[in-house]
C-alpha positions in Angstrom: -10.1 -15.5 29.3 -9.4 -17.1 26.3 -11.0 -17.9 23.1 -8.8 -20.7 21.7 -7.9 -24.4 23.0 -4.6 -26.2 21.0 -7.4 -27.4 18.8 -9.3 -24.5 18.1 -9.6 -24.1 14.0 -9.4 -20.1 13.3 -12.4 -19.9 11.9 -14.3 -21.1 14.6 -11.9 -19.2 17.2 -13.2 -15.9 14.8 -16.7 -17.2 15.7 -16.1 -17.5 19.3 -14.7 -14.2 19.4 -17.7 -12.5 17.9 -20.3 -14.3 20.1 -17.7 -13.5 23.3 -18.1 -10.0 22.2 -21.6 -9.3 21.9 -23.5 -6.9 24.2 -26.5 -8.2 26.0 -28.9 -5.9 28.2 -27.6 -6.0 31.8 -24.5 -8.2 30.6 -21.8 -5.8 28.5 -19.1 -7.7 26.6 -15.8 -7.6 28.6 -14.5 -4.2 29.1 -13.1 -1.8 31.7 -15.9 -0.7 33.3 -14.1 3.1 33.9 -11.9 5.4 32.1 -8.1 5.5 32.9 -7.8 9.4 32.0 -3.8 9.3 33.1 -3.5 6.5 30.2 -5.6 7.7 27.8 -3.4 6.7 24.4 -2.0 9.3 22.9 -4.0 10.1 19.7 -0.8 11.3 16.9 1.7 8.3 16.4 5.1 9.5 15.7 8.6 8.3 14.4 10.6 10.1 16.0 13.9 11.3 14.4 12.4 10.1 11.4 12.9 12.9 8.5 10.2 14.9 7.9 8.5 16.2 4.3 6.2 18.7 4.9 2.6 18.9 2.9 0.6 21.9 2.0 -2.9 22.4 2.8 -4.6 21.8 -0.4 -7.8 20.3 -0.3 -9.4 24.4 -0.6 -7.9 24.2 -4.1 -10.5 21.1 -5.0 -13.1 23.1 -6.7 -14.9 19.1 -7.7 -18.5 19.2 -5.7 -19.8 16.9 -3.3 -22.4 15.7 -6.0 -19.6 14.9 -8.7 -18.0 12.4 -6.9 -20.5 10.1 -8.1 -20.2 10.4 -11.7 -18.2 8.1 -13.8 -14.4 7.8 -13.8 -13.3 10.1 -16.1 -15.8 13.0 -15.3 -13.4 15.1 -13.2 -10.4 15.7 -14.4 -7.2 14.1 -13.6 -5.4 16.3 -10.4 -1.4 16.0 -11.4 0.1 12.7 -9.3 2.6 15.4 -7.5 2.9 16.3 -3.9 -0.2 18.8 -4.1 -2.7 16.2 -4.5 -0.8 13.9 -2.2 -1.1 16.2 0.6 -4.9 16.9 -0.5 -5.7 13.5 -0.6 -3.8 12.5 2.8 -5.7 15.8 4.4 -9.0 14.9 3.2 -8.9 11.1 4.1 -6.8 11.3 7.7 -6.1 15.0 8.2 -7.8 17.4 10.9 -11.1 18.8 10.2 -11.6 21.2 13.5 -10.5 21.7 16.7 -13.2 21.6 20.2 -12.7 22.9 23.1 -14.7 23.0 26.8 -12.7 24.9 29.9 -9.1 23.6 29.8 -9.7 20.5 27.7 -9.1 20.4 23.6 -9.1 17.8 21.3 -8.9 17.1 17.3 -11.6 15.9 15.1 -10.6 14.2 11.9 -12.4 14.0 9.0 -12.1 9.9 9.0 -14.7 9.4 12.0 -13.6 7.3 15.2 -15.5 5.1 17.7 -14.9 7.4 20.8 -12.7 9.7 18.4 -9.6 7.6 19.6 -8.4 7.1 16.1 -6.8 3.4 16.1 -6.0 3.6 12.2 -2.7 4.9 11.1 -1.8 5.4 7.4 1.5 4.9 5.3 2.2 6.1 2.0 4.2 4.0 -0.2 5.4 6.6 -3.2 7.6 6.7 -6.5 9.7 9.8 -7.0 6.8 12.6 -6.6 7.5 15.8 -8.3 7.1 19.1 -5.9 3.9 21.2 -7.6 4.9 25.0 -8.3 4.9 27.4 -5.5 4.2 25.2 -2.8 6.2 24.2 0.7 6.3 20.7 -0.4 9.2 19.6 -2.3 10.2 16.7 -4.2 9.4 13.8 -2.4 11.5 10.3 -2.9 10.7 7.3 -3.6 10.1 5.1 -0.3 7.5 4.0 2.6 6.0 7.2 4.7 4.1 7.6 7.7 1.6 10.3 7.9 0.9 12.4 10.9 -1.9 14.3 11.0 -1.0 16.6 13.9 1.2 18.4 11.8 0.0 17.1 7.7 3.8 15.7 7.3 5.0 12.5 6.0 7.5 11.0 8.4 9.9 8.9 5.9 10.6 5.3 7.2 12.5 4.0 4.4 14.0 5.8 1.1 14.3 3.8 -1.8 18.3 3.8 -2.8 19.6 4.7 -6.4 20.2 1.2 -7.0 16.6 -0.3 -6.0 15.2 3.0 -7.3 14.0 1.1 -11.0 12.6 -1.6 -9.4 10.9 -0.1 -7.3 8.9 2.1 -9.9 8.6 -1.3 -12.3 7.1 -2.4 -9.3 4.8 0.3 -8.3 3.3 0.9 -12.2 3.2 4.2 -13.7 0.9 6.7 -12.3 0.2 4.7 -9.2 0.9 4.7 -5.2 -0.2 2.6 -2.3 -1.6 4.0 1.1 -1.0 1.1 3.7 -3.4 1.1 6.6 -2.7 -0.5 10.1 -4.4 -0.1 13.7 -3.3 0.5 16.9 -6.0 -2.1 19.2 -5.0 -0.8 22.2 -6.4 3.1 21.3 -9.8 1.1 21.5 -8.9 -1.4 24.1 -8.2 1.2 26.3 -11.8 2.1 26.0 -14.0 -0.5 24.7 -12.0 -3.9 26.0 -12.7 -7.3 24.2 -14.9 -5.2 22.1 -12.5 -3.0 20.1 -11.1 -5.5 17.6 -14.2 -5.1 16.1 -14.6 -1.3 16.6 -10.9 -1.4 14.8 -11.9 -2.8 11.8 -15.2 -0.3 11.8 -12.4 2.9 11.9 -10.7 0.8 8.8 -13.8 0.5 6.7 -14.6 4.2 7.7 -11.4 5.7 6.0 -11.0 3.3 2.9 -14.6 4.9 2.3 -13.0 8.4 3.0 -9.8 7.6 0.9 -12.0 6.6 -1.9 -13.8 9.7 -1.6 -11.4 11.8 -1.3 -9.7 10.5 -4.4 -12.5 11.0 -6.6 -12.4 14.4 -5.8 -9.1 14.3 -7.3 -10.3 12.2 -10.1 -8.1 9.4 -8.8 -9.3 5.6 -8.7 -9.1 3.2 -5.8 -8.7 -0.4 -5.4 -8.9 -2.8 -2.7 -6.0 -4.8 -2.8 -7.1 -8.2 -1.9 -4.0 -10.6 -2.7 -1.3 -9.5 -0.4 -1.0 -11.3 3.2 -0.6 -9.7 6.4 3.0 -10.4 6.8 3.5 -8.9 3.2 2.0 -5.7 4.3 3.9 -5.8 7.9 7.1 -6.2 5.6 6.3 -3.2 3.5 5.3 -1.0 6.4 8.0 -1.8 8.8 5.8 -3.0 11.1 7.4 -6.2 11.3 10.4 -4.8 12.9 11.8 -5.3 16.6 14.6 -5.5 18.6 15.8 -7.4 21.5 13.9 -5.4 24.3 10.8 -5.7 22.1 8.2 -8.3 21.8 7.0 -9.9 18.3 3.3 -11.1 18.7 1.5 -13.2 16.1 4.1 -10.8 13.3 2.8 -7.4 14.4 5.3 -5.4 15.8 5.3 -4.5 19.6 8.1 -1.7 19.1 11.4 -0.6 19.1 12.3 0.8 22.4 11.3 4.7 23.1 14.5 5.9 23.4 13.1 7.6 27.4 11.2 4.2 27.8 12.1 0.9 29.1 8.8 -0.2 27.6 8.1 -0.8 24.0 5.5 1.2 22.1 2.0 0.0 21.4 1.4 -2.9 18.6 0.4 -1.5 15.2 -1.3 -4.5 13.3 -0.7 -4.4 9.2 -4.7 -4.4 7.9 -4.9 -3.7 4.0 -3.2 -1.8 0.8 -5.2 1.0 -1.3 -3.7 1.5 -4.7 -4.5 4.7 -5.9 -4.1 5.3 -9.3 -3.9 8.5 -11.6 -6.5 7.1 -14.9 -4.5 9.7 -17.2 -0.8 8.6 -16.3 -2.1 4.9 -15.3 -3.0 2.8 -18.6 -1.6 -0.5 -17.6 -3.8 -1.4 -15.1 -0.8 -3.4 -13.7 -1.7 -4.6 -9.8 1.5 -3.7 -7.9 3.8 -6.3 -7.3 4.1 -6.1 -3.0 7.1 -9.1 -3.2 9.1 -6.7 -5.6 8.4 -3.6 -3.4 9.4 -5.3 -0.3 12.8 -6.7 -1.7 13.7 -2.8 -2.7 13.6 -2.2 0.7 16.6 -2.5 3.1 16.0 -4.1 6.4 18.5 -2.2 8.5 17.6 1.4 6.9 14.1 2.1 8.6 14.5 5.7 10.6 12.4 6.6 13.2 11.1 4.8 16.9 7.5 4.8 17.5 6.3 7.0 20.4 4.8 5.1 23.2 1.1 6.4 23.4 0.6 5.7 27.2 2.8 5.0 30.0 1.3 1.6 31.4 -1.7 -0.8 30.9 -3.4 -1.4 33.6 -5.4 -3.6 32.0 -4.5 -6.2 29.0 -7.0 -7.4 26.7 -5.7 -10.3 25.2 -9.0 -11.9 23.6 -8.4 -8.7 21.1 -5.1 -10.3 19.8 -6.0 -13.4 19.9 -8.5 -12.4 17.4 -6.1 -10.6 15.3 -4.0 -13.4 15.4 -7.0 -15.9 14.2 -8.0 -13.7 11.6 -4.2 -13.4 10.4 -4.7 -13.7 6.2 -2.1 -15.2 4.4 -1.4 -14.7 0.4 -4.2 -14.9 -2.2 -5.3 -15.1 -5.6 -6.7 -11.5 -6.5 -10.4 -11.6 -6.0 -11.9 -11.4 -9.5 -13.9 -7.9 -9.5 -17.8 -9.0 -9.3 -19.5 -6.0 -11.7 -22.6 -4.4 -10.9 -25.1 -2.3 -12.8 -27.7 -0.2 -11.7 -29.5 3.1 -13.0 -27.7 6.4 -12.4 -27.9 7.8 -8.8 -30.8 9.5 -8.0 -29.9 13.6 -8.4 -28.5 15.5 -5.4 -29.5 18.9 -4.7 -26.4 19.7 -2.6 -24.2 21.9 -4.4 -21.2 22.2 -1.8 -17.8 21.0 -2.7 -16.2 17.4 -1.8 -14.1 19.3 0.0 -16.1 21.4 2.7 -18.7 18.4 3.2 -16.1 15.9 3.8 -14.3 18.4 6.7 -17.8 19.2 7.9 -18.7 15.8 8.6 -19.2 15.5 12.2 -20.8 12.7 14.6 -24.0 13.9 16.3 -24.0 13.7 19.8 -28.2 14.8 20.4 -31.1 15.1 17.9 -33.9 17.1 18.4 -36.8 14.8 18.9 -39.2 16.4 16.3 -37.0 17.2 12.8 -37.4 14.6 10.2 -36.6 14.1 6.5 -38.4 13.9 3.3 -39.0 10.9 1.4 -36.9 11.9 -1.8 -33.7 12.6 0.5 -34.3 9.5 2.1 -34.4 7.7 -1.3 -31.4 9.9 -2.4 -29.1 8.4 1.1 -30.1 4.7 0.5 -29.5 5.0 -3.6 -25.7 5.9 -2.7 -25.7 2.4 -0.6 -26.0 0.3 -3.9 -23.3 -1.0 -5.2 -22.4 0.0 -8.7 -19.2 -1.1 -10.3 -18.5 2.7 -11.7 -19.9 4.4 -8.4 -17.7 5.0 -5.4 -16.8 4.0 -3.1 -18.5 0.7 -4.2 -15.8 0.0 -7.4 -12.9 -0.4 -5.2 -14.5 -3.9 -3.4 -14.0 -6.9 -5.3 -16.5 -8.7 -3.4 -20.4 -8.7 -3.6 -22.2 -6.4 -1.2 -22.7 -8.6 1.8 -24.1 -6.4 4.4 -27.9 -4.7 4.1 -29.6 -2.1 6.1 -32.5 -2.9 7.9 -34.1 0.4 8.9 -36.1 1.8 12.2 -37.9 4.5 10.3 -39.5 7.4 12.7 -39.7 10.8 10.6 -39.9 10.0 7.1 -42.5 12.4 5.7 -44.8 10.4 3.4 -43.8 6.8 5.1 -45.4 5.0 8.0 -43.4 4.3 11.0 -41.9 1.2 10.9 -39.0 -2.0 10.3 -37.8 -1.7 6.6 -34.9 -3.5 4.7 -32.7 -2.3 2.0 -31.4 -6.0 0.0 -28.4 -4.2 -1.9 -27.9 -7.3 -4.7 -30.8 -9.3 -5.9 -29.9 -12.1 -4.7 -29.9 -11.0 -0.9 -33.5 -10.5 -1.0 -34.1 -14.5 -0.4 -31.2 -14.8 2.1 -32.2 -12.2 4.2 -35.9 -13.8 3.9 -35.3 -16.9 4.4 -33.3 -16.2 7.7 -35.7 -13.7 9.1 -39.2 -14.4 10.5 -41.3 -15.6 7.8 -44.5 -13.4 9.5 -42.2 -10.4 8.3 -44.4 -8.5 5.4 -41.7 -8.0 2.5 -43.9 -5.2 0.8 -41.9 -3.2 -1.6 -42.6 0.7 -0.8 -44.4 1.3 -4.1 -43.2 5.2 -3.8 -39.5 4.3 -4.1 -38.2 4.5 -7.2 -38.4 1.3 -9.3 -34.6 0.3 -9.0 -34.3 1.0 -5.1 -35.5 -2.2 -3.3 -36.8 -0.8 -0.2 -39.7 -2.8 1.5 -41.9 -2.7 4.4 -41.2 -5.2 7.1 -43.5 -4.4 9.9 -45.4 -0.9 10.1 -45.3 0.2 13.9 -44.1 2.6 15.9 -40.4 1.5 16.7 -38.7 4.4 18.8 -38.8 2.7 21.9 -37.3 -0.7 20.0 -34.5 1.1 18.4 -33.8 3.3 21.7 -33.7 -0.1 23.4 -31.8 -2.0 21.3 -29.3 0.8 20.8 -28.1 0.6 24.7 -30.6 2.7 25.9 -29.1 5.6 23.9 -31.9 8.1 23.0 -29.9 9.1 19.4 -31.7 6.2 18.3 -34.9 7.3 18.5 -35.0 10.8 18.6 -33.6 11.5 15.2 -35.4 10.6 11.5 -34.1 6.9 11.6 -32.2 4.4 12.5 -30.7 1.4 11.5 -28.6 -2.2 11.7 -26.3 -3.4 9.2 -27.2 -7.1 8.9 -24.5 -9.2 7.4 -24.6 -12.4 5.3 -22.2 -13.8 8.4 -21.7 -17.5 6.8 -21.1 -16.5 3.4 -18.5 -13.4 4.3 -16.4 -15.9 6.5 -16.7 -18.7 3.3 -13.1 -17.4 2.0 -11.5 -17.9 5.4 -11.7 -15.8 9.1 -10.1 -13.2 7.4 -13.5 -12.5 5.7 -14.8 -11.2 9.5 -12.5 -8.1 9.0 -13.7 -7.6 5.2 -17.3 -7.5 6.5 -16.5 -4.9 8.9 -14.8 -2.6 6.4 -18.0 -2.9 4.2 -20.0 -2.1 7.4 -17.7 1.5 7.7 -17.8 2.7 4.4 -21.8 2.0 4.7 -21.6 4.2 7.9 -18.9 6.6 5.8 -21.9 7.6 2.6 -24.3 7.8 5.4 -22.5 10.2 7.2 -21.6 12.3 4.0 -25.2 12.0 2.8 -26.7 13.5 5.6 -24.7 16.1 5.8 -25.3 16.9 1.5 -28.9 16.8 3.2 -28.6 19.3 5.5 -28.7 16.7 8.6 -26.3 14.5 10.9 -25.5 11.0 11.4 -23.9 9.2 14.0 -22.4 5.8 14.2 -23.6 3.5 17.2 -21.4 0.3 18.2 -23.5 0.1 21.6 -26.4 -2.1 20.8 -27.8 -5.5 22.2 -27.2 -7.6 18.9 -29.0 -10.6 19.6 -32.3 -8.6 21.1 -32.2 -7.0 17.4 -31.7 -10.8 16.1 -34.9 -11.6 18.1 -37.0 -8.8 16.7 -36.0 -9.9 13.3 -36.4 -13.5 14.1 -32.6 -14.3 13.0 -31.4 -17.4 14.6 -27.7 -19.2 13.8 -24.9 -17.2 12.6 -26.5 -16.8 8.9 -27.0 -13.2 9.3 -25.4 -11.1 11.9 -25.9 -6.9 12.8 -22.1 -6.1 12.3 -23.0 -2.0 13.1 -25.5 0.8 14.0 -26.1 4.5 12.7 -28.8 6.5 13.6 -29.8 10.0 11.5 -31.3 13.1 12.4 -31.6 17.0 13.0 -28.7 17.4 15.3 -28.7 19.7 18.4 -25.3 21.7 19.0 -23.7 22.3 21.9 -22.8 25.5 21.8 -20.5 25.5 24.9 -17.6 24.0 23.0 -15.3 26.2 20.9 -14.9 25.4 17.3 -10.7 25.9 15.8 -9.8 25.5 12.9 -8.0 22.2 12.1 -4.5 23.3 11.4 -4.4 27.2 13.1 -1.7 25.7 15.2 0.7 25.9 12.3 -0.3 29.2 11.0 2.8 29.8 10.8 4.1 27.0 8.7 1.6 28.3 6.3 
């Protein structure tokens, strides 16, 4: 199928493509219909022969708690910009958190959560000359574009900056500042999930921006967004754009140089978006890195390494997926102006572990109990962290207003009635989302709450069997303490241009990225869900048009634990390394 004619504008083809990839009960959007276990992609990426700089494990030296991440810039201190808390940042955002086990099958979790922990996202580091820390394995690294793998917590270095480029380069970068470059892999969700997984892609993307944010703050390192550069910019600085003449260029992503034992070229990776991190006591400029100057430091013909190929054939090609990708293509911008956004302090968090430990903890339930709940406070506490404040992260590394607002399915809430609630994160939200939803719906603020959290009552009923049944069927919906849709101001995110449908995503992740960090501080599990019937949730809401759309899922609960896996930990393999 597909979604586009020769007159098709790309913001409607983005439009088509979401409505094509809705799930509706007894009628699943296009997908395989079984697993191909013999194809199942490959979840490391690697460049091979590319050289290799290896990182120590040093996110146990973080002594910053989970609760301090969200105090104001400038509360922890400062970690040194050196290869320690470049390794401790890559490990906390994309590393390992544990290995499982059942009979003769393992597998790797990582502590950036995956739809179907298949791990589409891949992450680049684009570094200045970064001093080795004392008495450590890693050494000086130089300047140049990275890969990380998170098999083995190495960088894999695609291009080194040369002596002559070298000033440049760092004029370009700004002091005290790096990029991380983020792409995807569709077919790792494809594979899976069919016409479904570009969205599920850009899920996994907003899901470790959040992570990365996070897990700078425990550094004391700032985040941004960077919302100027196009996707051909990023493909340039990556080396994604690359190919040679047994590969295939698609819409400017990169389907591979040849596998030096294949005839067939590795799997596209599609250029997404650029963190800059920055170092606030090195960094006093502010200066936004300049991506054209980067990219002419680099020399075309110097990039080392060939992809691996992640499975040996595809039975199946998904091409609505691309077409998508190619629709939603974003050229150069203006920077986005920062929209700033003030709101009391966070309400207090009794959890006392550090950043560290929750953020490797941080698992997806798979069962909840059916009879734990969760007290009003805590629940106050996880929906506090949603609001956006411009000092707060991971909210001060957007640029754009919050666009995407829970709307809850609340079952065990001690001290709150069963029932539909909504969660308006900017003030003026509150008349959007009413005026799209049914106008029968009660809009009673929840005069517990505190005074700045605008929670209200939208229907009190019992709502289990709704959320099961909206949810696929799946019982995590109803069996934990809630659950809930994030609905979207659809219109005004795609205003800007298609590319807006990824950004609304993203925004979606790091939502499900603080409530899966939250529930853990609260002694609980979350879960994301990307199985649910979106326009029988519409329906129940009275949404009609494309004003407001459910973009995601997450359900939270007492988890039950299946104690016939076996729990590693995430790096034993290279015990010896260390």
């Amino acid at each position: 199928m597909s979604l586009l004619t020769d007159k098709t504008p790309p913001q409607a083809a983005i439009r088509r493509y979401h409505q094509h990839s809705k799930h509706h009960p007894g009628r699943f959007a296009p997908g395989p219909g079984y697993m191909d276990w013999d194809n199942q992609p490959d979840p490391f990426r690697r460049y091979v022969g590319a050289p290799q700089v290896l990182l120590e494990l040093a996110a146990d030296r973080l002594t910053t708690s989970y609760a301090a991440l969200f105090d104001p810039v400038g509360t922890v201190p400062p970690a040194p910009m050196d290869g320690r808390g470049v390794a401790a940042l890559f490990e906390l955002a994309l590393g390992l958190s544990a290995w499982k086990a059942y009979m003769e099958v393992r597998w790797a979790l990582r502590c950036n959560p995956s739809s179907g922990n298949l791990h589409p996202t891949e992450g680049y580091a684009i570094l200045p000359d970064i001093p080795a820390p004392d008495q450590s394995i890693t050494p000086d690294i130089k300047a140049g574009v990275y890969h990380y793998q998170s098999h083995d917590h190495l960088l894999e270095q695609r291009q080194a900056v040369l002596a002559s480029s070298s000033k440049a380069w760092h004029e370009a970068l700004g002091r005290g500042a790096f990029l991380v470059g983020l792409s995807s892999v569709h077919w790792r969700e494809s594979w899976k999930y069919g016409d479904r997984a570009y969205r599920y892609c850009r899920l996994n993307e907003g899901h470790a921006v959040a992570v990365f944010r996070m897990a700078a703050a425990a550094l004391g390192w700032k985040v941004e967004v960077l919302t100027a550069p196009g996707d051909d910019e990023i493909a340039r600085l990556l080396g994604l754009d690359l190919f040679d003449q047994g590969g295939e260029k698609h819409g400017g992503i990169v389907q591979g140089n040849h596998d030096s034992q294949s005839d067939v070229a590795p799997e596209a990776e599609h250029p997404d978006l650029l963190l800059c991190i920055r170092c606030p006591s090195e960094d006093r400029s502010g200066q936004e890195p300049l991506i054209s100057k980067l990219t002419d430091a680099l020399q075309s013909d110097r990039w080392e390494g060939v992809p691996n190929r992640l499975s040996e054939h595809h039975a199946l090609a998904w091409p609505v997926v691309e077409e998508a990708a190619d629709q939603a293509w974003k050229p150069s911008t203006k920077t986005e102006v920062k929209a700033l956004v003030s709101s009391p302090p966070l309400l207090k968090l009794e959890c006392r572990k550090s950043a560290a430990k929750l953020i490797r903890q941080r698992r997806s339930a798979q069962r909840y109990d059916g009879k734990g709940g969760l007290s009003m406070s805590a629940l106050f506490r996880m929906l506090d962290a949603l609001l956006p404040r411009h000092e707060c992260p991971p909210w001060d590394m957007f640029s754009w207003p919050a666009r995407l607002h829970p709307v809850l399915m609340i079952h065990r809430v001690q001290g709150m009635v069963p029932g539909l609630y909504a969660l308006p994160r900017r003030p003026e939200a509150l008349s959007v989302l009413q005026k799209g939803m049914d106008r029968s719906l009660l809009w009673k603020k929840v005069s517990s709450a505190p005074l700045h959290l605008p929670l209200y009552l939208l229907r009190q009923e019992d709502v289990q069997d709704f959320s099961r049944m909206v949810s696929c069927q799946q019982e995590i919906a109803a069996d934990g303490a809630f659950s809930l849709g994030m609905v979207a101001e659809f219109d005004a995110g795609l205003a800007q241009g298609p590319w807006g449908y990824r950004n609304l995503f993203w925004e979606a992740g790091a939502l499900g990225q603080i409530l899966y960090l939250e529930a853990e501080a609260a002694g609980i599990r979350g879960t994301g869900i990307g199985c649910y019937f979106d326009d029988l949730f519409h329906q129940a809401l009275g949404i009609q048009g494309e004003t407001l759309q459910s973009l995601y899922h997450f359900t939270v609960g007492v988890a039950l634990e299946d104690n016939r896996l076996q729990t590693d930990p995430p790096y034993a393999h290279l015990a010896n390394r260390f």
